[in-house]
C-alpha positions as CSV (number, residue, x, y, z in Angstrom):
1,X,9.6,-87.8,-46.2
2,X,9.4,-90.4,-42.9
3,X,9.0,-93.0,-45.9
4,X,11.7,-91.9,-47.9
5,X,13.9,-91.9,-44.7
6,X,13.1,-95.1,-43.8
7,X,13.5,-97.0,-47.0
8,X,17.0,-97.4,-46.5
9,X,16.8,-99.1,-44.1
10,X,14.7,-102.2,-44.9
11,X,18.2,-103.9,-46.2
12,X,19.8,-103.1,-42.9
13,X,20.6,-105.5,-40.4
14,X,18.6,-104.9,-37.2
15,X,21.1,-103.5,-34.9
16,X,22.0,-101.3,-37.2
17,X,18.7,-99.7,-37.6
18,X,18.2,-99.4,-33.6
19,X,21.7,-97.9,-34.0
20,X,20.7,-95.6,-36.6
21,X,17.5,-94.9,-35.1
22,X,19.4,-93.7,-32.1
23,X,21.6,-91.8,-33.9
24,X,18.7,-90.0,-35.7
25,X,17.1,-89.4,-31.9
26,X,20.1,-88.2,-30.6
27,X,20.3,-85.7,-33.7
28,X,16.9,-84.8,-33.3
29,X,17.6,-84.2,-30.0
30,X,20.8,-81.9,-30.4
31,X,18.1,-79.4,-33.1
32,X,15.6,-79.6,-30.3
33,X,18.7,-78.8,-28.0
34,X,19.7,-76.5,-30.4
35,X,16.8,-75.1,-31.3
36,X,15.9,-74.1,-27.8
37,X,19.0,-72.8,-27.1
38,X,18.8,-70.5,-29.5
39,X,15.2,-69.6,-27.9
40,X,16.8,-69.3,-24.4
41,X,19.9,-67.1,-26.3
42,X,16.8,-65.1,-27.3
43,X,15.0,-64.9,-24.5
44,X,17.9,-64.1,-22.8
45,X,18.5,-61.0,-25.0
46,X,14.3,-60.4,-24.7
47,X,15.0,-60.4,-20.9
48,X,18.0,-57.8,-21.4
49,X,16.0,-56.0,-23.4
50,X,13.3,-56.3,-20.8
51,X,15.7,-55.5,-18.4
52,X,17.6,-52.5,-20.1
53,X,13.8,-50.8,-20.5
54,X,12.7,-51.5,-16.8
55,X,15.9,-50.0,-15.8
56,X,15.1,-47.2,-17.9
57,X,12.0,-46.9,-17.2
58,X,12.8,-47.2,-13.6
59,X,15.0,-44.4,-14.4
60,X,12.3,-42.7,-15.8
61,X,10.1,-42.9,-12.7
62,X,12.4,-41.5,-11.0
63,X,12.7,-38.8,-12.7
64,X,9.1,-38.1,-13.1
65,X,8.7,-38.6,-9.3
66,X,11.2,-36.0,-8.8
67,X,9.7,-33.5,-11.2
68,X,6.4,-34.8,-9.3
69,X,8.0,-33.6,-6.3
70,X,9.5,-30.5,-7.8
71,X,6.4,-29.5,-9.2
72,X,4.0,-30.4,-6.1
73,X,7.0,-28.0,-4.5
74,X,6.2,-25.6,-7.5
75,X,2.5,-26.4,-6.2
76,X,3.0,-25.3,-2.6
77,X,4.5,-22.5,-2.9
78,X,2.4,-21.4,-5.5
79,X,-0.2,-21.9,-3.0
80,X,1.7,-20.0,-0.2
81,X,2.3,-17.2,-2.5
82,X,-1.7,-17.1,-3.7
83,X,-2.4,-17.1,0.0
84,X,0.3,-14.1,0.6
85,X,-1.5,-12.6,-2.8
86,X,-4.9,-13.2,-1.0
87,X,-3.9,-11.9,2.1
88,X,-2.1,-8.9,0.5
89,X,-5.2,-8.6,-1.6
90,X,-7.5,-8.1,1.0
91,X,-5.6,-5.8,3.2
92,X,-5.2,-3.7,0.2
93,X,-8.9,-3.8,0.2
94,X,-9.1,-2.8,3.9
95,X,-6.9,-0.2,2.9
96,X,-8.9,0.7,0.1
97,X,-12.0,0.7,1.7
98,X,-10.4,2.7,4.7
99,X,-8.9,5.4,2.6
100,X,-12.6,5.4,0.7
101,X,-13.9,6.1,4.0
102,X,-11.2,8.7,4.6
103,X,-12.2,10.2,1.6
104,X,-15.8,10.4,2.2
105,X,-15.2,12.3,5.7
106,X,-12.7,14.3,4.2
107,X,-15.6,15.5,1.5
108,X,-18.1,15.8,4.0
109,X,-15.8,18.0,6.2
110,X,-15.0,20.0,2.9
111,X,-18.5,20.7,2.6
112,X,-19.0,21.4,6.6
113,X,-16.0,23.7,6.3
114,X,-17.3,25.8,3.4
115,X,-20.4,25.8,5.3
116,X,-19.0,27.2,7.9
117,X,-16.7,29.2,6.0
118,X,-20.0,31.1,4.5
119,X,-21.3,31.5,7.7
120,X,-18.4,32.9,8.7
121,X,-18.6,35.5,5.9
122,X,-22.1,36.0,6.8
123,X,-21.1,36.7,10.5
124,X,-18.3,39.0,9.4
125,X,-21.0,41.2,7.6
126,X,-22.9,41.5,10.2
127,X,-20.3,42.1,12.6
128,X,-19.1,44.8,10.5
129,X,-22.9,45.8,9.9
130,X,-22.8,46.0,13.8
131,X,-19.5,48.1,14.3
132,X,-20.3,50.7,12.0
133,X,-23.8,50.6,13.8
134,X,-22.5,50.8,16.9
135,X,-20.1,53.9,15.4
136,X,-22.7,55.5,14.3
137,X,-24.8,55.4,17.4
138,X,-21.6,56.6,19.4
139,X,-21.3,59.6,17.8
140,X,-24.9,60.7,18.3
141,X,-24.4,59.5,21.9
142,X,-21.3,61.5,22.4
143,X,-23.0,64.5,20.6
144,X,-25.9,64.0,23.0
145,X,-23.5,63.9,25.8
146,X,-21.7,67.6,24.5
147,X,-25.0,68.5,23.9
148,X,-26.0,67.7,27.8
149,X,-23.0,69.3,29.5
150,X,-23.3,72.6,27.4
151,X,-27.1,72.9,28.7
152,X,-25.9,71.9,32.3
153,X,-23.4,74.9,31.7
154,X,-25.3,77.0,30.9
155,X,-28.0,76.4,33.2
156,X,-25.2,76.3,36.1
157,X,-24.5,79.7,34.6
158,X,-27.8,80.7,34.4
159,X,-28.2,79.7,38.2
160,X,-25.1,81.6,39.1
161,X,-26.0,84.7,37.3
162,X,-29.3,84.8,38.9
163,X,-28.5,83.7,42.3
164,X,-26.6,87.1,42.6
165,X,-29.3,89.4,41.3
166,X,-32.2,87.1,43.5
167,X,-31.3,85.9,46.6
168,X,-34.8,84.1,46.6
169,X,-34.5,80.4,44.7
170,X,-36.4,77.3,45.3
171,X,-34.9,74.3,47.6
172,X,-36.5,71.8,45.6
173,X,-35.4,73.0,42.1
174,X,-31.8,72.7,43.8
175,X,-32.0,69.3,45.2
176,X,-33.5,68.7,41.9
177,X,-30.8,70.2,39.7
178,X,-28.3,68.0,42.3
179,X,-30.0,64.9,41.8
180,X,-30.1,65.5,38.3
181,X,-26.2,66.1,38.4
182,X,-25.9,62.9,40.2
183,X,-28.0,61.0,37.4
184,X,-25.8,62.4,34.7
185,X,-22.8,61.6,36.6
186,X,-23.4,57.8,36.8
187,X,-24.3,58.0,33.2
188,X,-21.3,59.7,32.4
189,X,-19.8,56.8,34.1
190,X,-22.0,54.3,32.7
191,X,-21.2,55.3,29.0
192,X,-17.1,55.0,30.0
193,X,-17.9,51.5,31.1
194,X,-19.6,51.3,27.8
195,X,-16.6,52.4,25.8
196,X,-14.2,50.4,27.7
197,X,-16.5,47.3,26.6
198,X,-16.5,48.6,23.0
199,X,-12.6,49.0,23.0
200,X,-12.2,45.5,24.5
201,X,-14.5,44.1,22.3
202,X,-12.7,45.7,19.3
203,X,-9.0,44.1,20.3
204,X,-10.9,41.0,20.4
205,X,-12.6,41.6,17.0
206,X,-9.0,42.8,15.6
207,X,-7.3,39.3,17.0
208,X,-9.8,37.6,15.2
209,X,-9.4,38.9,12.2
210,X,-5.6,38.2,11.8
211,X,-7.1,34.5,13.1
212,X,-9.1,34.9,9.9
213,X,-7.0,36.6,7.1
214,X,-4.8,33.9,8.0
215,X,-7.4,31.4,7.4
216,X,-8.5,32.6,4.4
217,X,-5.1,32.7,2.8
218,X,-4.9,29.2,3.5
219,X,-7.9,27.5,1.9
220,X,-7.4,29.9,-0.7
221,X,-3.8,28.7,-1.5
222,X,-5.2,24.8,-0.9
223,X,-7.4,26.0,-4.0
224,X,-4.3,26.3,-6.3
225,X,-3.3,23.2,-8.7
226,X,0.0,21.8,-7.5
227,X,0.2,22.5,-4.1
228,X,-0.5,20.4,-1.2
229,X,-2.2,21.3,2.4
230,X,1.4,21.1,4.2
231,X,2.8,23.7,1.9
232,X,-0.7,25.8,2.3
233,X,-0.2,26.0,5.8
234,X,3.2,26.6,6.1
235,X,2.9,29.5,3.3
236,X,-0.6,31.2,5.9
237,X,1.8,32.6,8.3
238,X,5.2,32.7,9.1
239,X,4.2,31.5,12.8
240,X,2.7,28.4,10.8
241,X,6.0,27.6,8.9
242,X,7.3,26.6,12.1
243,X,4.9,23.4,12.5
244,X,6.6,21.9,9.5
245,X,6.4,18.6,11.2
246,X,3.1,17.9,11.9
247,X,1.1,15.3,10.4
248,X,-0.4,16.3,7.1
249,X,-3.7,13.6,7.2
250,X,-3.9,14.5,11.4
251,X,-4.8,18.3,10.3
252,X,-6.5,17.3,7.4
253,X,-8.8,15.5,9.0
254,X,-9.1,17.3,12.8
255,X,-7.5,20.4,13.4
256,X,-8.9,22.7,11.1
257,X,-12.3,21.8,11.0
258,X,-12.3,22.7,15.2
259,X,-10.3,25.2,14.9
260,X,-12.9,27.3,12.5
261,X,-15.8,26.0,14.7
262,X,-14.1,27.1,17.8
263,X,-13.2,30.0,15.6
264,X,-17.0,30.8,14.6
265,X,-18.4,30.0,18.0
266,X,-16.1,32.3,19.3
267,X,-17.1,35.1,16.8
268,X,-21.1,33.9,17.6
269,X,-20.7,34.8,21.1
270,X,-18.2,38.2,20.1
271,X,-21.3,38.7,18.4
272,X,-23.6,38.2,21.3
273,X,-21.6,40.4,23.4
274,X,-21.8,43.0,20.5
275,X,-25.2,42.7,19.9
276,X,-25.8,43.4,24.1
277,X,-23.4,46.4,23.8
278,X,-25.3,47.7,21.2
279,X,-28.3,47.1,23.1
280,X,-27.0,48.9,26.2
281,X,-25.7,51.8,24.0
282,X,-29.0,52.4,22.7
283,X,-30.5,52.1,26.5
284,X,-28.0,54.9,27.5
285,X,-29.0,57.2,24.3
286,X,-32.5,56.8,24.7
287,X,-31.9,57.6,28.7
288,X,-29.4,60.3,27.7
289,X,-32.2,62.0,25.2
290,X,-34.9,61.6,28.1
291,X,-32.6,63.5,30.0
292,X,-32.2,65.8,27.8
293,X,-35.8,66.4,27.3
294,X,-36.5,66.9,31.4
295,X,-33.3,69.0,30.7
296,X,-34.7,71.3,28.4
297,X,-38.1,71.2,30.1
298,X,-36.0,72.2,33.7
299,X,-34.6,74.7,31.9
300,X,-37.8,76.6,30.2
301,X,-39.3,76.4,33.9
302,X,-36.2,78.2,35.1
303,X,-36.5,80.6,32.6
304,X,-40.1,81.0,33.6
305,X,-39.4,81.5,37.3
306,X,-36.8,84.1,36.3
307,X,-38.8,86.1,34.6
308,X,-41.8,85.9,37.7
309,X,-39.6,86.4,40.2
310,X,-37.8,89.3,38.0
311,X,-41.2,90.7,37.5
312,X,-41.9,90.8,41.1
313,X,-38.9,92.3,42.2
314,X,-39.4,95.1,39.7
315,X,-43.1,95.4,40.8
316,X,-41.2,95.7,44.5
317,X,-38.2,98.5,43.2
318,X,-41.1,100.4,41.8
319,X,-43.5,100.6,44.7
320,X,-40.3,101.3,47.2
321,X,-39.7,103.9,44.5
322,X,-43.2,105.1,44.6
């Protein structure tokens, strides 16, 4: 092509080949010109593009920083509410663990109280065991007693009777039918003592056995489905149903358990006390039937005197009559 170009111009004068040579640079020039104009125009519109993405990527960033932010937000308080969680968590453990405990004190004073509550049965037996013993032995007792006075009235009688047909009688079988008067006087008064005992003794057993009927009727009702301890106690007595306000857990887990042990120790020492009543009773009787016998045995000598003396003083009549 450059030799096609330039064939021309062999013909031309030389000025007008620098001319057109100049003209051909400056054309060159104006497409070089051109040609990076066109470049810059689309650079320019590379660089707006450019542009328009960084700004919208800018844009961009700025939104994912504040989602970022919204989310590390979202983060914390997701953190502050698994902390709450954790914390709530573990006090519902404590809780857990304390009502556990609760549970295993309130078994084990389940079991103490039905322990107690046999031994309770087992002491009522024997308690009533021990009054009808203690019935029993004070109707021999007071049969001994009748028994006593109607031999010390008729010996008294006996005495009299002979006194006025013999005027002879022994000192020492009086002072001896006195002292025996005096013994059976104090015993008389010992066994009134005894029965004052026994009739204090029973209003204490009879106020312990409302205590107990009412006890019974409540942990039988706290056996029945449905019902809980505060309506069980308030349905035991009518006295009861005005304590509607106390704390259900407080006397589930003191008051009755040392109320019954106060309750049993009480009835252990009644018991006691009944068992040394009995023992004294039994003391008396067995002293009241020794009696008795030197009694009887007073009064066979008596009879024997009586007849001596009545033998002499008809041996007497009949040699005065002689």
């Amino acid at each position: 092509m450059d030799w096609a170009s330039s064939e021309w111009k062999q013909n031309l004068a030389p000025l007008v080949i620098q001319k057109i040579n100049v003209l051909e640079e400056k054309l060159k020039s104006s497409k070089k010109r051109q040609q990076k104009q066109l470049q810059c125009d689309c650079l320019e519109l590379a660089l707006e593009k450019e542009k328009r993405k960084v700004e919208k990527e800018k844009q961009q960033t700025i939104e994912v920083q504040r989602e970022l932010q919204s989310l590390a937000e979202a983060c914390k308080d997701y953190e502050n509410k698994q902390q709450k969680l954790q914390s709530e968590i573990h006090n519902r453990d404590s809780r857990i663990g304390s009502l556990e405990g609760l549970l295993t004190q309130a078994k084990k004073d389940n079991c103490r109280l039905q322990q107690l509550e046999n031994d309770f049965k087992d002491l009522r037996g024997i308690r009533e065991t021990a009054i009808i013993e203690r019935e029993k032995k004070r109707q021999s007792l007071t049969l001994d007693q009748n028994n006593a006075q109607e031999q010390k009235s008729r010996m008294f009688s006996d005495s009299v009777n002979e006194n006025s047909g013999i005027n002879i009688f022994d000192d020492k079988e009086n002072k001896k039918i006195l002292r025996e008067n005096d013994v059976h006087q104090s015993l008389m008064n010992k066994i009134a003592e005894q029965d004052r005992t026994i009739e204090e003794l029973k209003t204490k057993l009879s106020l312990m056995d409302n205590h107990e009927i009412i006890k019974e009727s409540s942990h039988i009702l706290a056996k029945t489905p449905g019902r809980t301890k505060f309506e069980t106690v308030v349905d035991a007595s009518p006295v009861i149903k005005a304590r509607n306000n106390l704390n259900v857990w407080d006397s589930f887990a003191s008051t009755p358990a040392k109320e019954n042990k106060d309750t049993i120790l009480r009835h252990h020492s009644d018991s006691i006390a009944l068992g040394s009543g009995d023992e004294k009773l039994v003391a008396l009787q067995t002293r009241l039937k020794q009696l008795c016998q030197e009694l009887d045995c007073q009064r066979h000598n008596f009879e024997a005197s009586k007849k001596f003396h009545r033998a002499k003083v008809q041996g007497k009549r009949n040699c005065i009559k002689g």
